[in-house]
C-alpha positions in Angstrom: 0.0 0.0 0.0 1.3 3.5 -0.7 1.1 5.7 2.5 -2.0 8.1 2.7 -1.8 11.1 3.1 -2.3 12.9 6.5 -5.7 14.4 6.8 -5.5 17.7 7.1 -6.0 19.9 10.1 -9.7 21.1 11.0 -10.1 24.7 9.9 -10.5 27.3 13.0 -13.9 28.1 13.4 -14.3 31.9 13.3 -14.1 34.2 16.2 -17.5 35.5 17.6 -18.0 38.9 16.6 -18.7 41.0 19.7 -22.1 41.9 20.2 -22.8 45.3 20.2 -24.8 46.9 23.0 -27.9 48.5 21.5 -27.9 52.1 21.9 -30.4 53.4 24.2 -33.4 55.9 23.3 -33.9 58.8 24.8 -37.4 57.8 26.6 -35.9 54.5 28.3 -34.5 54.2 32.2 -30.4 54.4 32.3 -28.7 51.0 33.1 -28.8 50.2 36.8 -25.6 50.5 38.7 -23.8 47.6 39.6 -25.3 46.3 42.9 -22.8 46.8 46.2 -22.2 44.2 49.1 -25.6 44.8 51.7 -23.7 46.6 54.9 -25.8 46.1 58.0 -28.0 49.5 58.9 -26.7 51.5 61.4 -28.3 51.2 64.9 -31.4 54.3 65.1 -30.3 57.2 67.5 -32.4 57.2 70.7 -35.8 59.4 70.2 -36.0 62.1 72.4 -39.1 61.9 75.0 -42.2 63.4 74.3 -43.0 67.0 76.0 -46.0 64.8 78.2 -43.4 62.4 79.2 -40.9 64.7 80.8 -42.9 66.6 82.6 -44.5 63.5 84.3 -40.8 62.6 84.9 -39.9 65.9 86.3 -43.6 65.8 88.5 -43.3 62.1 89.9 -45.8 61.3 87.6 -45.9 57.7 85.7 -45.8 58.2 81.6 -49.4 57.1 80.9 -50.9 60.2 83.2 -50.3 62.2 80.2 -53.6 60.3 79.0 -55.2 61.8 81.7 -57.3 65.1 81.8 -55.8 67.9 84.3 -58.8 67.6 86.6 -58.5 63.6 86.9 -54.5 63.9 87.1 -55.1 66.3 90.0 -57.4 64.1 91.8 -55.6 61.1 91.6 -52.3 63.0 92.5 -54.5 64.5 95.5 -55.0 61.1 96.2 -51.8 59.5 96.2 -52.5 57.2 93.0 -50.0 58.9 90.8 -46.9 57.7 92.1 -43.8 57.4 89.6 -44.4 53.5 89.4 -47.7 53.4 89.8 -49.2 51.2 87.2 -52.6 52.1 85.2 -54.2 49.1 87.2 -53.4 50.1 90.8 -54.9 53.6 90.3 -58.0 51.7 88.8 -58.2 49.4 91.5 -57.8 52.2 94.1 -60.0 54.2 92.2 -62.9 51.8 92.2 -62.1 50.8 96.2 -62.6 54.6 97.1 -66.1 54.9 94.7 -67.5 52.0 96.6 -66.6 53.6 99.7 -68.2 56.6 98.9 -71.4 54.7 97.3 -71.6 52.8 100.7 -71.7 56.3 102.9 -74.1 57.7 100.6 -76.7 54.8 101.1 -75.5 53.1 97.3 -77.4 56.1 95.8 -76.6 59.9 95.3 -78.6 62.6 97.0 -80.0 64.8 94.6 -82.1 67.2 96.0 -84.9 68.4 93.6 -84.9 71.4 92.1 -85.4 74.5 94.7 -87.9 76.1 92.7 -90.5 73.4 93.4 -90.6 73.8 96.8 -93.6 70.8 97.7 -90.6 68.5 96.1 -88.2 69.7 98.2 -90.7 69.6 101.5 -91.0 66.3 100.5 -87.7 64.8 99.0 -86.7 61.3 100.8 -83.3 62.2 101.5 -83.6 64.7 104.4 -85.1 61.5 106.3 -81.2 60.2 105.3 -79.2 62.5 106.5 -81.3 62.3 109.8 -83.2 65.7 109.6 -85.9 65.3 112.5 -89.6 66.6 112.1 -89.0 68.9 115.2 -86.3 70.9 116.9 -86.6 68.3 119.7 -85.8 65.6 117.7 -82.0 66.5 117.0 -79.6 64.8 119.7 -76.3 66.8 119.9 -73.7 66.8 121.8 -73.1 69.3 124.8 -71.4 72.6 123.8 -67.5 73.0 124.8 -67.5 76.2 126.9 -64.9 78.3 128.8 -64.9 77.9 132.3 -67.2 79.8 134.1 -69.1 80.7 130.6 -73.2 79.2 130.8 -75.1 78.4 127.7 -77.7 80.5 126.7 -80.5 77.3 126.4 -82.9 80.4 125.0 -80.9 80.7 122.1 -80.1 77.4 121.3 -83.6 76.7 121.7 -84.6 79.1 118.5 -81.3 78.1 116.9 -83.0 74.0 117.2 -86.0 76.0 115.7 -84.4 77.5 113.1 -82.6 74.4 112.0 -85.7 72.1 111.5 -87.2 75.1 109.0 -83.9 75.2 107.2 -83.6 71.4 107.3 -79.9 70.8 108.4 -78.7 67.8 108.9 -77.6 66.9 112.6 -73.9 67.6 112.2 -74.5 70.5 110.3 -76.0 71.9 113.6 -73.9 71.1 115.9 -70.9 72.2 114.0 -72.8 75.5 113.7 -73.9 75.9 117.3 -70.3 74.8 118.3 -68.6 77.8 115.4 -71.3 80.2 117.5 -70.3 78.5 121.3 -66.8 79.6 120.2 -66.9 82.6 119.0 -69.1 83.6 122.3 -66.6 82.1 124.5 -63.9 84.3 123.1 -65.6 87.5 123.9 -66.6 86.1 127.2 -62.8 85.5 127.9 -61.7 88.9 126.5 -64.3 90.5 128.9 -63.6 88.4 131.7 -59.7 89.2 131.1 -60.4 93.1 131.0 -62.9 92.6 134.4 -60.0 91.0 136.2 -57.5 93.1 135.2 -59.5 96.3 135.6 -60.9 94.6 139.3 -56.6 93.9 140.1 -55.7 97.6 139.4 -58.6 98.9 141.0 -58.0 96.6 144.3 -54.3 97.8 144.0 -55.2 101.1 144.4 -57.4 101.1 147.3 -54.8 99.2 149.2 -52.3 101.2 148.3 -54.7 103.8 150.2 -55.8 102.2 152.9 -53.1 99.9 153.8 -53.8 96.2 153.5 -55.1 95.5 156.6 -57.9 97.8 156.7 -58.5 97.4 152.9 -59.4 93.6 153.6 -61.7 95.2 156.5 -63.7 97.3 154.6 -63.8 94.5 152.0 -65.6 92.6 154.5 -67.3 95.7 155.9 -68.3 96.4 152.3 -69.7 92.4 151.6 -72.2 92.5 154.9 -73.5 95.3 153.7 -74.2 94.3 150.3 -76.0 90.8 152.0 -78.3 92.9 154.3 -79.2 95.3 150.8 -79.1 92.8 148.1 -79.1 89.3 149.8 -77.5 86.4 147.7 -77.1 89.0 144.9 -75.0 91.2 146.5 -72.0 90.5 144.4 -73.8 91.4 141.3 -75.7 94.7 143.5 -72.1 96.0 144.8 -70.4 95.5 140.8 -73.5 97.2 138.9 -73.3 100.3 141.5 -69.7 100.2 141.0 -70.3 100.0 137.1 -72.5 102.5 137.1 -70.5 105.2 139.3 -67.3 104.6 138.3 -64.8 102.0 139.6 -62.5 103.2 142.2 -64.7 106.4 143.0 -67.7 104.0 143.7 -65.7 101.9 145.3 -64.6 104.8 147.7 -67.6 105.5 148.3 -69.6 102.3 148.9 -67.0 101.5 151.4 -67.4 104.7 153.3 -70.7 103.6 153.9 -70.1 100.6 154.7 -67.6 101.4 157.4 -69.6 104.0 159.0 -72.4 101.4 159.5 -70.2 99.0 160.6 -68.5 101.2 163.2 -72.3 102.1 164.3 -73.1 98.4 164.2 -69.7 97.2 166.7 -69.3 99.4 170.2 -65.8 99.2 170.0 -65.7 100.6 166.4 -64.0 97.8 164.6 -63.9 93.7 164.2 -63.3 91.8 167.6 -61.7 88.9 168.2 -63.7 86.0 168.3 -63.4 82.1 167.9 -63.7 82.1 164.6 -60.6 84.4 163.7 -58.1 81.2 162.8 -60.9 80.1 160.1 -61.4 83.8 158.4 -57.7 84.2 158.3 -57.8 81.0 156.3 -60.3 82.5 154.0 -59.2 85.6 153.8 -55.6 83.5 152.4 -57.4 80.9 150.0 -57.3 82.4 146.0 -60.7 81.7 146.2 -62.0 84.1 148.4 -61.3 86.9 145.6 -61.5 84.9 142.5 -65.0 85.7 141.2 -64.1 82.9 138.7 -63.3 80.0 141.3 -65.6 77.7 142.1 -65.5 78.4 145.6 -65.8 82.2 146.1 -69.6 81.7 146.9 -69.0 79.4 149.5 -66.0 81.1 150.6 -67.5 84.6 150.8 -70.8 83.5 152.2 -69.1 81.8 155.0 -67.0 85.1 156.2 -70.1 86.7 155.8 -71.9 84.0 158.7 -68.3 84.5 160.7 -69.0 88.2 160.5 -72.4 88.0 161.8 -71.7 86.1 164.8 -68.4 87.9 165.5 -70.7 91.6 165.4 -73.7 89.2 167.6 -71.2 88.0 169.7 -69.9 91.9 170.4 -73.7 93.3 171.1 
């Protein structure tokens, strides 16, 4: 065989002719941009507070009062149910407890008077019976007035003031707390007086001692207190102060024991008070504060005895 030739080597296929990108109109979108490697967003600042919130901070107040309206926030803070960590439950819960209170002193109903114009209605309405306003003036029970030492009730008064009541239909405490307000404001012009007596009594007793000299001041005193019993009998305090009112202090005084003097000089032969067994107890009187305190609960009983020590010393002399 004769050698063959070689076959002969494939022909190179052709090179791809680039492709052309088409050119873009005017209308369409430009090419997007190659796409980037996703970074992770940055953490978001902290908000600022709302306006609500800091003043609730800056009051003690939780956040969620800001839901509130002002009249219920200052209720509740009145109350004590707007604490910093209080929650929204608690103030409903103590909310609710303090209603039901309320509903339970009120009888589980509101009193609603009717209207004041319809005057039968309001005669009439159910709930003066439930705030315990009696038919009469006796009917109210109240306690006894607090008084000043010394100071009596006037039981006229508070007899029209009962009166008065049952017309205007106040309820029992209502009353008293009004008689008590009145009681008070009595007693503190009965203590003023009573102050400017004493004081006005003290200087005027100064200066009649000062006068007479002590010993024959509490003489005359004595002089001055028989003769008051023989005018005036048990009044005779209130005899020998309204002619000394009426005269004029000290000058009265001057005078009213003149007289009294005189007719107890006329009265004892030996012109004066004589010994007699009962000098040891009106020394003791004459030393106990009672026996010139017009305020102490003695000074009756004090005075009237001297007065019966008196008598039997001036029987006892003829």
């Amino acid at each position: 065989f004769m050698n063959a030739p070689a076959p002969a080597a494939p022909a190179a296929a052709p090179a791809p002719t680039p492709a052309v990108p088409p050119t873009p109109s005017p209308a369409s979108d430009p090419p997007a941009a190659a796409a980037t490697p996703a970074t992770p967003p940055a953490a978001p600042a902290a908000a600022p507070g709302k306006p609500a919130d800091l003043v609730n901070a800056v009051a003690g107040r939780p956040d969620w009062a800001s839901t509130l309206d002002p009249d219920t926030v200052a209720a509740f803070e009145a109350k004590g149910w707007l604490k910093r960590d209080t929650t929204p439950e608690a103030a409903l819960a103590a909310a609710g407890k303090s209603y039901r209170e309320l509903e339970a002193r009120l009888g589980k109903g509101v009193l609603a008077p009717p209207d004041p114009a319809d005057a039968e209605a309001l005669a009439n309405w159910d709930g003066w019976k439930k705030l315990g306003v009696p038919d009469s003036a006796e009917g109210y029970e109240l306690a006894a007035l607090k008084l000043p030492d010394g100071m009596q009730e006037d039981t006229d008064l508070d007899a029209a003031i009962r009166q008065a009541a049952v017309g205007l239909k106040l309820a029992p405490f209502q009353l008293q707390g009004l008689r008590q307000e009145f009681a008070d404001m009595q007693g503190r012009r009965y203590e003023q007086n009573v102050a400017q007596e004493t004081a006005a009594a003290t200087a005027m007793a100064d200066t009649l001692k000062a006068e007479l000299g002590p010993a024959r001041y509490h003489t005359s005193m004595e002089n001055l207190m028989q003769l008051g019993r023989e005018v005036a009998g048990e009044n005779w305090p209130e005899a020998i102060n309204g002619v000394a009112s009426a005269l004029g202090s000290v000058d009265a005084m001057r005078l009213m024991i003149k007289m009294a003097n005189t007719l107890a000089v006329d009265r004892l032969p030996s012109g004066g008070l004589l010994p007699s067994a009962g000098a040891d107890r009106m020394n003791e009187i004459r030393r106990h504060p009672g026996y010139r305190d017009g305020a102490h609960p003695e000074n009756k009983a004090l005075n009237d005895e001297m007065l019966q020590l008196l008598s039997a010393q001036r029987a006892a002399a003829g």
